[in-house]
C-alpha positions in Angstrom: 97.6 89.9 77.9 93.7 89.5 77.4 92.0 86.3 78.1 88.5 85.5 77.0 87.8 84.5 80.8 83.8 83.3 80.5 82.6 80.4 79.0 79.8 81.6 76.6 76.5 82.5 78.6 73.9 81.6 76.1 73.0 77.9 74.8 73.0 76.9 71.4 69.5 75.2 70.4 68.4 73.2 67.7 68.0 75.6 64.8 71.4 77.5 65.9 73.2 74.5 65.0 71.2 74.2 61.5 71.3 77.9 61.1 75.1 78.0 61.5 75.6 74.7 59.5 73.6 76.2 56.8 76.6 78.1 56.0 78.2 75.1 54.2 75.7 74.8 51.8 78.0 77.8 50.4 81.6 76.8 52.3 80.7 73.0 50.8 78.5 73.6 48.2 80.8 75.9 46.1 83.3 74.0 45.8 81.8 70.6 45.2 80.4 72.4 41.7 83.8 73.6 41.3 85.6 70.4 41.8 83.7 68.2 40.5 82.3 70.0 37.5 84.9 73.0 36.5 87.5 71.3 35.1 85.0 68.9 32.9 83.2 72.3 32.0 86.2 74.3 30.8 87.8 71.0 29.2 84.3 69.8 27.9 82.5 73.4 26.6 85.3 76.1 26.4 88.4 74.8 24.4 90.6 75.2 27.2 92.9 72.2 27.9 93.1 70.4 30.8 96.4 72.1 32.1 94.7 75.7 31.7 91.6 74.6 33.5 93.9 73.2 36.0 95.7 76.9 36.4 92.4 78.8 36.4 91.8 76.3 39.1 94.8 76.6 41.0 96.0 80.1 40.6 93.4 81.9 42.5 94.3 79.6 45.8 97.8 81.2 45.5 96.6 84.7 45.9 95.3 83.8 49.4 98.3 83.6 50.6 97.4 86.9 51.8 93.8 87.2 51.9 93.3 84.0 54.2 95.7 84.9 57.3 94.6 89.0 56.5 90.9 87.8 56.7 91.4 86.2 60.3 93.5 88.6 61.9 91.4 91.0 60.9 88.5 89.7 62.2 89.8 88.9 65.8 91.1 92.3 65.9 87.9 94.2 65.3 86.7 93.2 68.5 88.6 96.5 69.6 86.4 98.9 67.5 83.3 100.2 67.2 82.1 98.3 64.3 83.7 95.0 65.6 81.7 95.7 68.9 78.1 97.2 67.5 77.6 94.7 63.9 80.2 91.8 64.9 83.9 91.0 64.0 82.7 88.2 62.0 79.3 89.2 60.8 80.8 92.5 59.2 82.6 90.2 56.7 79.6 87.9 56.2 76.8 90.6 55.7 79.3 91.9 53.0 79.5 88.8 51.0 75.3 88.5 50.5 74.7 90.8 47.6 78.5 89.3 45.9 77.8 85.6 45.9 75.6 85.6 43.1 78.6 86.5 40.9 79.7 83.1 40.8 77.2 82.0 37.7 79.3 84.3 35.7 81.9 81.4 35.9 79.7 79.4 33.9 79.0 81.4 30.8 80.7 79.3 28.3 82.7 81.1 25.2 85.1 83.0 26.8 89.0 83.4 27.2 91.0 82.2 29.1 91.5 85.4 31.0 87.9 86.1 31.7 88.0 82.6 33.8 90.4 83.6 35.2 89.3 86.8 36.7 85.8 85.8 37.9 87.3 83.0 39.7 89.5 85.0 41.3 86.6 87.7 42.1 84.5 84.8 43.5 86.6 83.1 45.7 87.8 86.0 47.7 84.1 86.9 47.8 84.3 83.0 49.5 87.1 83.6 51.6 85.5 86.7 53.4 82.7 84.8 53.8 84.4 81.2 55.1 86.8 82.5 57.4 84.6 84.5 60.1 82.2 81.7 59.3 84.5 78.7 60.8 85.0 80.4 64.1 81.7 81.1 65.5 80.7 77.6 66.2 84.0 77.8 68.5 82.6 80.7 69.9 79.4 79.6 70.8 80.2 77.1 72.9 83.0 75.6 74.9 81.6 72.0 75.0 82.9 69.4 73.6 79.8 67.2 72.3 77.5 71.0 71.4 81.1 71.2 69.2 80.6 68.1 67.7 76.9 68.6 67.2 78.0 71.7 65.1 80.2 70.2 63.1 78.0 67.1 62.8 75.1 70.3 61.5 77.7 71.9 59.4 78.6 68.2 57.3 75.4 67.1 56.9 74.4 70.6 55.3 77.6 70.0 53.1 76.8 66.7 52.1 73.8 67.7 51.2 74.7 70.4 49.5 76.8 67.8 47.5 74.1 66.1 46.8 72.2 69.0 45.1 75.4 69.7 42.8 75.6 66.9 41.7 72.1 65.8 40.9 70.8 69.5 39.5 72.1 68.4 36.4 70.3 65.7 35.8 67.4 67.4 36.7 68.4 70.5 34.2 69.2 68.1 31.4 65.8 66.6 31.8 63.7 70.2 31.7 65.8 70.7 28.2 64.7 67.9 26.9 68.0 65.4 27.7 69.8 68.0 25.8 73.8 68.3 27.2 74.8 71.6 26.8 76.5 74.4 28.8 73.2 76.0 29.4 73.1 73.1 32.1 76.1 74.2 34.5 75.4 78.3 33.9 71.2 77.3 35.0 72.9 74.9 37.8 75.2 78.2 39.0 72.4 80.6 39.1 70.3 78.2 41.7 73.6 78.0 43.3 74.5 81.7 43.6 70.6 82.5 44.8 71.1 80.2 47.6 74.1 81.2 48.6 72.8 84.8 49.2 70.1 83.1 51.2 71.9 80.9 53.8 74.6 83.5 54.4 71.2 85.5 55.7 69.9 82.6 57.8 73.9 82.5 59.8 73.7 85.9 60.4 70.5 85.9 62.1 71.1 82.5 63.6 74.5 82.9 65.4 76.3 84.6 67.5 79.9 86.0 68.8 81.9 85.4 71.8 80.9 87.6 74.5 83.4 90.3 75.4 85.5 89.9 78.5 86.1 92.6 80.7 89.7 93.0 80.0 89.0 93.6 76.3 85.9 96.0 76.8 88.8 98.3 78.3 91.0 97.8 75.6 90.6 101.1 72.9 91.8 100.4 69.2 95.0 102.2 68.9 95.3 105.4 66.3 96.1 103.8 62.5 99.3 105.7 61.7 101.7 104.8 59.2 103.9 102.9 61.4 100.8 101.2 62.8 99.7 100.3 59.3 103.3 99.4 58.4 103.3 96.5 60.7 99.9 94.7 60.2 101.5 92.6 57.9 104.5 91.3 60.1 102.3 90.9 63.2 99.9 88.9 61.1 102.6 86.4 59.4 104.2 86.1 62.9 100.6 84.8 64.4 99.7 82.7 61.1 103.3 81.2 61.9 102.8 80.6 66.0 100.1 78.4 65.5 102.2 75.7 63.8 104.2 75.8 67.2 100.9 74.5 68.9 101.4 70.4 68.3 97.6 69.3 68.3 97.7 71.8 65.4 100.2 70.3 63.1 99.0 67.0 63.2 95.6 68.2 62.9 97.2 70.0 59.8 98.1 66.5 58.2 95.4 65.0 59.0 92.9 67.6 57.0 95.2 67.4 54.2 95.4 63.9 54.2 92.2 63.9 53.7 90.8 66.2 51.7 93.9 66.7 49.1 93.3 63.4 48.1 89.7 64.3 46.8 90.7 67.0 45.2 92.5 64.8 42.6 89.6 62.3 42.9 87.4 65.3 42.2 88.9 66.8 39.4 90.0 63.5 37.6 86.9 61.3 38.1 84.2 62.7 35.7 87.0 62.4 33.5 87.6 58.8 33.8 83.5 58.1 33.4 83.8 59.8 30.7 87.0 57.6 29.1 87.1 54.8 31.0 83.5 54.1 31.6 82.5 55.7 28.8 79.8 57.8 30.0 78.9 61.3 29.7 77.1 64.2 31.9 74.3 62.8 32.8 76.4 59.1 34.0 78.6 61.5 35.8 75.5 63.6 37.5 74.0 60.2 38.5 77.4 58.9 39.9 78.3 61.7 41.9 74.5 62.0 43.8 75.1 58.1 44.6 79.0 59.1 46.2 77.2 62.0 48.0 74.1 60.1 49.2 77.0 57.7 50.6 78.8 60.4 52.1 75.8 62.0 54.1 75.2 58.4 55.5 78.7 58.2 56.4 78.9 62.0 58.2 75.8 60.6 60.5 77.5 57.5 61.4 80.6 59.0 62.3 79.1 61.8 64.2 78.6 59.2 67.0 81.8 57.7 66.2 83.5 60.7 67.2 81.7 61.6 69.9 82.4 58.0 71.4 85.9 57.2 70.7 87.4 60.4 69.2 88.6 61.4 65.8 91.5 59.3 64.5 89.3 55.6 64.9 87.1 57.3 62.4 89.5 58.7 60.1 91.1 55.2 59.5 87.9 53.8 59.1 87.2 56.3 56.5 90.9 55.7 54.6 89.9 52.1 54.5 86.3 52.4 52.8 88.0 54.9 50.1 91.0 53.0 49.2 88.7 49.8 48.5 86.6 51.8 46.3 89.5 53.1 44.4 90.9 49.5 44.0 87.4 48.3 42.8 88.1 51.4 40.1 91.2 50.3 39.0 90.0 46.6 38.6 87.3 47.7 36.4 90.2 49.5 34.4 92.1 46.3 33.6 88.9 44.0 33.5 86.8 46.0 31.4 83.8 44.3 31.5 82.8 43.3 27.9 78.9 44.0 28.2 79.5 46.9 30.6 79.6 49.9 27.3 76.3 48.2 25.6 74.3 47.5 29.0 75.2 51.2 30.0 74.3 52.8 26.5 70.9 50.5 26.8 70.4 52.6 29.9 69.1 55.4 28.5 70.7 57.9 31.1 68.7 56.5 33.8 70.9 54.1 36.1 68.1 53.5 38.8 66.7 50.9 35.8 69.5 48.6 36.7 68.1 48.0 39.7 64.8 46.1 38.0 65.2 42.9 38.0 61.8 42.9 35.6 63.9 45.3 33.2 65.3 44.7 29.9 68.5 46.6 31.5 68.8 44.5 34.1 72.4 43.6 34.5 74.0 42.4 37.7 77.9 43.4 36.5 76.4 46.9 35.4 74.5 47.0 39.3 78.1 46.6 40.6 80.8 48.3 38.6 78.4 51.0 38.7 77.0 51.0 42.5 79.5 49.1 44.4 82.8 51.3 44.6 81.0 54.7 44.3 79.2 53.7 47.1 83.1 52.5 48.7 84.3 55.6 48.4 81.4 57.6 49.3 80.9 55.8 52.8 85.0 57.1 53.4 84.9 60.2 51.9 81.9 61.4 54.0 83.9 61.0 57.3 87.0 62.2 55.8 85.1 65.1 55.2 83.8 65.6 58.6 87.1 64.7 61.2 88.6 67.7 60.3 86.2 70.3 60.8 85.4 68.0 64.3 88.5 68.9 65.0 89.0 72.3 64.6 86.1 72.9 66.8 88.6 72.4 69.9 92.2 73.7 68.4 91.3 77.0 70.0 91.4 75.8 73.2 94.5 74.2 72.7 95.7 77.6 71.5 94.3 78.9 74.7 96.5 77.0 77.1 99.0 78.1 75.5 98.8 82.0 75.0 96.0 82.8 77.2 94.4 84.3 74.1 91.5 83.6 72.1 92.1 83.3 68.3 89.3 81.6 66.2 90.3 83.9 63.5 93.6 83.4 62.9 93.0 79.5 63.2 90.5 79.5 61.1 92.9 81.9 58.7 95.6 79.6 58.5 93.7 76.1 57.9 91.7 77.7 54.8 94.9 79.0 53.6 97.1 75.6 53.8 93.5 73.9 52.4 93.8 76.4 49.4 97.3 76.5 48.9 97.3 72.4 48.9 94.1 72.5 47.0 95.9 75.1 44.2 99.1 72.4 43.6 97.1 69.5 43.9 94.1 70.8 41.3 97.7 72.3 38.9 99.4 69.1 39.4 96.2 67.4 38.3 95.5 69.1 35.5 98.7 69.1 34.0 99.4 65.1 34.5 95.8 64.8 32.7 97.6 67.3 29.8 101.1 65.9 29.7 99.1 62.1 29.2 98.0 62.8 26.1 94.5 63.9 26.8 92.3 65.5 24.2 89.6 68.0 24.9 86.6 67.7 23.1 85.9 70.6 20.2 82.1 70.2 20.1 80.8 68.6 23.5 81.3 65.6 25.4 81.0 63.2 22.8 84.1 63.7 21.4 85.7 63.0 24.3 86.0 58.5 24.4 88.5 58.9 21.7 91.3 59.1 23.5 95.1 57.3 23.4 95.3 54.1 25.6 98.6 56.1 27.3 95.9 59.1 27.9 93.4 56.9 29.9 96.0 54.9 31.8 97.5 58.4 33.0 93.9 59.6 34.0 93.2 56.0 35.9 96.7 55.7 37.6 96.1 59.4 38.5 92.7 58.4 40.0 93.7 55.8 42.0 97.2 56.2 42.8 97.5 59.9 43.9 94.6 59.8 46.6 95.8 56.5 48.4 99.4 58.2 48.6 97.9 61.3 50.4 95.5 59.7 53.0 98.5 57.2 54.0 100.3 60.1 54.6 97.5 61.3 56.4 97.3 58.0 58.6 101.0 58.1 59.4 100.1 61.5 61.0 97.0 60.5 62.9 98.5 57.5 64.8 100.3 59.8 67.6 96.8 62.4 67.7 95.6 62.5 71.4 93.0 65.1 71.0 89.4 63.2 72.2 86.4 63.8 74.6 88.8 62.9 77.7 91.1 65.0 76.3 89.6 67.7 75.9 87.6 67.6 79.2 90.6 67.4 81.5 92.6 70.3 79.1 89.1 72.4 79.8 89.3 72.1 83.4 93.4 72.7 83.4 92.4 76.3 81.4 90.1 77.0 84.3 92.6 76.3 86.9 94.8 78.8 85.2 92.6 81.2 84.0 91.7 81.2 88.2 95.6 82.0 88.9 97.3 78.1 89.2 100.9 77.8 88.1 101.1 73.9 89.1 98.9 70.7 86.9 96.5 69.8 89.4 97.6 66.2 88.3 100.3 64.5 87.0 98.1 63.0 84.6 96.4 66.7 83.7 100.3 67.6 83.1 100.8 65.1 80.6 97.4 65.6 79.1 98.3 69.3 78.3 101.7 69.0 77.6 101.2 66.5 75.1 98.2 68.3 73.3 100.1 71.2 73.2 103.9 70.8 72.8 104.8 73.1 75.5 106.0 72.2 79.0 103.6 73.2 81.8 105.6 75.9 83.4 105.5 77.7 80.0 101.6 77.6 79.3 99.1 80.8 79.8 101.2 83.5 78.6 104.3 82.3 79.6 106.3 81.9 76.5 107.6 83.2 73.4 104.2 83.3 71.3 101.7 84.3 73.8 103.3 88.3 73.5 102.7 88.4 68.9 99.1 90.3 69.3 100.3 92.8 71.5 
């Protein structure tokens, strides 16, 4: 058994954690343009109904069932061979993906089939995959302490939020350029600036970061011949690691909590330009303008809860977070039975522009348009943004968890298995969502979004119920998961020292406290942690 003995030698400065974070412009940035404008794309300017958008959506995710774990264990065991050694396990995969991500504005050409969707979804998010999962473990790797982890994932959210940001306001800006004109040409234009930057920030974390240093033990190790036995049993060895890391208890509940939180966007995601469009009646631009408020809100909230993680650990921010969101859904779902009568003609007297609300000197000044339209966005922005960023906060320390446990270092695999449950979760909730949209009675427009306010009231109930009702179910799940989470600064700092006394040789806790600590993080009794147990033998 190899352990990755030394802490990492060099020091992360200020533009490694920006050059690392920079990678979520992509890891975040992708998929709030595919979240929150796919489905109202393929629904609004293709002909596809809402349940096929939904599967074009979802099917992809299933597929990584295999390319997710085979990604990470991959990369954590190319640290035995001479390209894993000479270009980097993780880089390999990353320099890969920079000349492919441009590939994803051919997802936005509108007038094709079903099929073609289909397929370049599918080509572009294992291009996305190869690129995430080597991506997630270097901050891991870079350091071993607990608030340079935080500052990392602190980088990495603000970069996503406002990444966020631009995809939701680019096409407002777009629409604008072509003269207020709402056409496909908007999104295809929107994914072209987001495929260019993609190449570029994939760039700036290669030449930015770095990999774990190799211990001794594993600069002796020689990758083994690939014969067809060999070959043969990649794929049990890596389903039996993907499957050992659910036996590491921090993990699982960790595992809840991410889903918790981010399933439950994923239906707000795909269902909510939707509901503008039905229930608010507005149309892209309303939408555009809506989501750049929610993500404004959401980079505020990442900031604030970076120091509320630091201070007092994860699981005080994630209820926080579930608390801000579920008001802002409420607040949605009273506008839904209130329907505000001079809400529709103070919004059309708008002009697109919702920022004019805010004069009281306007002619469109209108206090109950300033709040249905700024008030719960803002809500559910200020929980989203830290339900965004506990997760990834998180995962920062899970290998080290993992570490008391096997004696082993496995980013990879970690990193492997959270994408994949995200996708896979992602997949039913995005299917699910699209076909409860579909089986409602909704209609999909023939010639643009204009056609799409005349819908059945059983069509926009489904879509509002759906909205409101599926997200709050998730994240209380989520909270029934966090309350027994242990994993915090003092946590982590007396599980740190406990891998250095037995990394050094110690068999006994050198406190009963320590013991409790460890045990409690990792599920496993004392006597069976650094190798002694069933799981710490599946890489070798």
């Amino acid at each position: 058994m190899a352990s990755s003995a030394s802490a990492p030698t060099r020091q992360p400065r200020w533009y490694n954690y920006w050059g690392w974070g920079s990678g979520d412009m992509l890891g975040a940035g992708a998929q709030a343009v595919i979240t929150g404008w796919l489905l109202y794309f393929f629904t609004t300017f293709c002909n596809l109904s809402a349940a096929e958008a939904g599967l074009i959506l979802g099917l992809p995710r299933l597929l990584e069932a295999i390319t997710c774990p085979l990604i990470g264990y991959v990369s954590d065991n190319l640290r035995h061979t001479w390209i894993g050694r000479r270009i980097g396990r993780r880089k390999i995969f990353l320099i890969a993906t920079i000349p492919l991500l441009p590939s994803f504005a051919l997802i936005f050409i509108a007038g094709h089939s079903f099929t073609y969707y289909l397929l370049t979804f599918i080509f572009f998010e294992f291009v996305y995959t190869m690129f995430l999962i080597p991506w997630e473990t270097l901050a891991a790797e870079m350091t071993n302490d607990y608030r340079k982890k935080a500052k990392f994932a602190g980088a990495r959210m603000i970069v996503a939020q406002s990444s966020a940001i631009l995809a939701s306001y680019l096409p407002t800006l777009i629409i604008g350029a072509l003269g207020g004109k709402d056409s496909p040409s908007t999104f295809l234009i929107m994914a072209a600036i987001f495929g260019a930057i993609f190449s570029l920030v994939v760039t700036l974390v290669v030449i930015f970061t770095w990999e774990r240093p190799y211990s001794e033990a594993e600069k002796q190790v020689q990758s083994a011949p690939l014969d067809v036995k060999t070959a043969l049993m990649i794929p049990v060895v890596m389903f039996r690691d993907l499957f050992s890391t659910l036996r590491i208890r921090a993990f699982r509940q960790h595992l809840s909590i991410y889903l918790g939180g981010y399933i439950s966007q994923d239906i707000f995601n795909t269902a909510f330009p939707i509901f503008v469009v039905t229930v608010m009646m507005g149309a892209t631009l309303i939408i555009s303008q809506l989501l750049t408020i929610m993500y404004v809100a959401q980079l505020i909230s990442v900031m604030i809860a970076i120091n509320i993680v630091i201070r007092t650990g994860p699981v005080i921010a994630y209820r926080i977070a579930i608390s801000f969101f579920g008001a802002g859904l409420l607040l949605f779902l009273a506008f839904y039975y209130l329907r505000p009568a001079r809400f529709v003609a103070d919004l059309g007297a708008l002009g697109g522009n919702m920022l004019s609300a805010l004069n009281p000197a306007s002619a469109t000044f209108s206090p109950v348009l300033i709040f249905w339209l700024f008030v719960p966005i803002l809500l559910a922005g200020l929980g989203r943004g830290t339900l965004n960023f506990v997760p990834w906060s998180i995962y920062n320390y899970l290998p080290d968890v993992d570490e008391a446990v096997t004696g082993q270092r496995r980013e990879g695999i970690f990193a492997g298995v959270m994408t994949l449950v995200r996708k896979l979760a992602q997949s039913a909730a995005i299917i699910c969502t699209g076909f409860i949209i579909d089986l409602g009675g909704y209609i999909s427009p023939k010639a643009g979004p204009g056609e799409a306010m005349q819908q059945t009231p059983e069509a926009i109930a489904t879509i509002t119920w759906l909205l409101i009702l599926g997200p709050i179910l998730v994240m209380l799940a989520g909270l029934v998961a966090s309350w027994r989470f242990r994993l915090n600064a003092q946590t982590h700092g007396v599980l740190m020292a406990e891998i250095d006394h037995l990394r050094a040789g110690g068999t006994e806790p050198t406190s009963p406290e320590a013991k409790g600590i460890v045990e409690d993080l990792s599920g496993w009794k004392y006597h069976q942690l650094w190798g002694r147990n069933s799981i710490a033998g599946v890489r070798h």
